[in-house]
N, C-alpha and C positions, 0 to 999 in steps of 0.2 A: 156193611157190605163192601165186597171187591168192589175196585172202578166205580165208585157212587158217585154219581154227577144230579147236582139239583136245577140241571137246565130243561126247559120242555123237550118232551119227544114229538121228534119229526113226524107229522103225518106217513101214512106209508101210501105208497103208489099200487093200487094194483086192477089189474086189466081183467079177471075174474076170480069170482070167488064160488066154493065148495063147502057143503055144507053150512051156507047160511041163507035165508028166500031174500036178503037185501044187500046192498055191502056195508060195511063196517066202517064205521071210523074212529080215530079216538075219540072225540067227544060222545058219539056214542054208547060209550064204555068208560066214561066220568064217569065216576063214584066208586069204581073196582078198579082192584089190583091190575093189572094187564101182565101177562105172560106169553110175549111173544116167541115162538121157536122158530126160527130160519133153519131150513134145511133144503136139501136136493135130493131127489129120490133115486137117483145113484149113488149118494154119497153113504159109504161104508158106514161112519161113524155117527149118521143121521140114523139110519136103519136098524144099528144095532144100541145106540143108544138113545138119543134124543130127542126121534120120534117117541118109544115107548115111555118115555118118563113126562112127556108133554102130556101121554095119554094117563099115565099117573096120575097126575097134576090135576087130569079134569075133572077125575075120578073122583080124588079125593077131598078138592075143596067144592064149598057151595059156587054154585056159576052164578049168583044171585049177588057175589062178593067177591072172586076172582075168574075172569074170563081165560080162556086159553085158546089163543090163535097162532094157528101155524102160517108160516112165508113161504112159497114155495120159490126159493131165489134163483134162481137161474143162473152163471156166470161160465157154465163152460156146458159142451156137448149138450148146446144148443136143439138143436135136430131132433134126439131122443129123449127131449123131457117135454112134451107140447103136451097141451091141453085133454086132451085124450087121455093119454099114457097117463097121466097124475089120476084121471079119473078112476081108471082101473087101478092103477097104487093105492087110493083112497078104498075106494072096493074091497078088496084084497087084505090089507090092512086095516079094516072096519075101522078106522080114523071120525071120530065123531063132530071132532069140533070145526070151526068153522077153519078154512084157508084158503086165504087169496094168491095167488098169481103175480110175485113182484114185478110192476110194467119195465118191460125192456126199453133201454137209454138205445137215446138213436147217435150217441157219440161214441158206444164201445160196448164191450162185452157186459158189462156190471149194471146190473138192473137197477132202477132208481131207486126203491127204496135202501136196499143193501150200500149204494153210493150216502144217503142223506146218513143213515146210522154209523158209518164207515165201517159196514162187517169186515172183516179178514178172511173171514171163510164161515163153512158150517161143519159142523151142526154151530147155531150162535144162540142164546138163552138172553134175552132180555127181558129185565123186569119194571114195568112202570107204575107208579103210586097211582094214587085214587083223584091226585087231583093231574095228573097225566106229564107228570115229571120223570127223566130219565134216573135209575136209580139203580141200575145192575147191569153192565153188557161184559158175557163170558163168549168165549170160544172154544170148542170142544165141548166134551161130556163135564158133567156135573155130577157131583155129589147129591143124591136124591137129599139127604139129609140138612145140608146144606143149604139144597135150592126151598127146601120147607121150610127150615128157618130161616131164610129169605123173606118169604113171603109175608110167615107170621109175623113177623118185625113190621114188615108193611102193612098186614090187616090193622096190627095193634095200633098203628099211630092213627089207624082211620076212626077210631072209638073217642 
């Protein structure tokens, strides 16, 4: 895989979550694959690609063996993405899987989770092994093909 790093994944920061009755964490989610997607719901290239292939992603493997959670990252036009508005995006966008709210850094614009993983932007695809190891971080759209064979690589080595 692209950018494969076999260091742990950063816990992620976040201040609320959608679509799930608890929050999440990684350990939570030991044992499965992790497919994180970062996006902003103004972001053009969340919208038209990102999000929907996250929703692929849920679709098509078992949740019982890869999890798919969205970040709702924040870093600019602050104002018009709050808590709210995501909700009605989520709505709108029958978005099923779970997604938290990455918590705003009280030292700048860049939310802290997005600061611990060093995103550069969104849409951003990250993928974590089953024992909660960094193991793929892209920026931009993905090859759906790709990001499956991704994955399967990762299920495989979970056998």
């Amino acid at each position: 895989m692209d950018n494969a790093s076999f260091k742990p994944a950063p816990e992620w920061q976040v201040s609320q979550w959608f679509n799930s009755d608890c929050p999440l964490t990684l350990g939570d989610l030991r044992g499965r694959i992790i497919v994180l997607h970062a996006f902003q719901m103004l972001c053009p290239g969340c919208v038209q690609a990102g999000i929907p292939q996250a929703q692929r992603i849920a679709r098509t493997f078992d949740p019982a063996q890869v999890a798919v959670i969205g970040l709702h990252t924040v870093f600019e036009h602050h104002d018009a993405m709050a808590p709210n508005t995501l909700a009605a995006f989520i709505h709108e966008y029958r978005l099923t899987f779970p997604i938290g709210v990455d918590r705003a850094s009280s030292s700048g614009p860049i939310p802290q989770t997005m600061a611990a993983y060093a995103l550069q932007g969104t849409p951003s695809l990250i993928l974590i092994d089953h024992r909660g190891r960094l193991r793929k971080q892209t920026l931009g759209a993905e090859d759906d093909m790709r990001v499956g064979a991704d994955i399967a690589l990762l299920l495989g080595e979970m056998r």
